[in-house]
C-alpha positions in Angstrom: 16.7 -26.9 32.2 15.0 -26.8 28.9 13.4 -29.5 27.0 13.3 -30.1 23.2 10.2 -29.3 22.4 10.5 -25.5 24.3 13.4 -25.3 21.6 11.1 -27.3 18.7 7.7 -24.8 19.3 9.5 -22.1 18.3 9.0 -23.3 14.9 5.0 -23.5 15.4 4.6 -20.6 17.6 3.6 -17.0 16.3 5.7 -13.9 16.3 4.0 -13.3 19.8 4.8 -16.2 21.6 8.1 -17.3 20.0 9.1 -12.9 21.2 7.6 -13.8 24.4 9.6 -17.0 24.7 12.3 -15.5 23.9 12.8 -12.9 26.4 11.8 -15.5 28.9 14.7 -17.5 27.7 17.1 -14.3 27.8 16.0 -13.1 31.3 17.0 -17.1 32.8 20.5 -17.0 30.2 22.8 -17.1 33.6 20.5 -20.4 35.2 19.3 -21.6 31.6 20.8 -25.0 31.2 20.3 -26.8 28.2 21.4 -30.5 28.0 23.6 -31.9 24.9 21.0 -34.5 24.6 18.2 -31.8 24.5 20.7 -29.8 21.6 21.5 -33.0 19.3 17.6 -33.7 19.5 16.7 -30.0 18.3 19.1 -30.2 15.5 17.9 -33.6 14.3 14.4 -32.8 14.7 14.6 -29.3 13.2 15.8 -29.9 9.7 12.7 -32.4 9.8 10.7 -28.8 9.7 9.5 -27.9 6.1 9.4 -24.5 7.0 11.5 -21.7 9.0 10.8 -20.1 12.0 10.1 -16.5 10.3 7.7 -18.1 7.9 4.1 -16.8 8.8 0.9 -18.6 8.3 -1.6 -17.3 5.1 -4.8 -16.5 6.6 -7.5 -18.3 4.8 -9.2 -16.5 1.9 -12.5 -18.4 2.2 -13.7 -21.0 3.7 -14.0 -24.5 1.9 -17.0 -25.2 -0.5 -18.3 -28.0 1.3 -18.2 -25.8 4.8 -19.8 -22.8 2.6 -22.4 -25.3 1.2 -23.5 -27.0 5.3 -24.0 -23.9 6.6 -26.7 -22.8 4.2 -30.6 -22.6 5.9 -32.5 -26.0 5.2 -29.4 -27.9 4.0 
């Protein structure tokens, strides 16, 4: 039986995990149960998400002035 969130972190995983979760998912399909409570939660909480599941994350060009500027020597 699935929860919502195993549904929901699909959204926040990377292409890794969210391929690894789901051919985990597809190897249980005949003893996967998923409850109608578990479904209408996923839907509600889903279009909550400002972004879809094949968005990727931008890497960070640089990091932040003020973390540049602490990590100089005698500062």
């Amino acid at each position: 039986m699935l929860d919502t969130n195993v549904l929901l972190n699909l959204y926040r995983s990377n292409e890794s995990t969210r391929r690894d979760t789901l051919a985990a998912l597809a190897r249980l399909r005949e003893r996967l149960w998923i409850p109608h409570q578990v479904l209408t939660e996923f839907w509600r909480n889903a279009s909550r998400r400002p972004y879809a599941i094949t968005t990727r994350p931008r890497p960070m060009r640089r990091a932040p002035r003020s973390t540049r500027r602490s990590t100089r020597p005698g500062q």
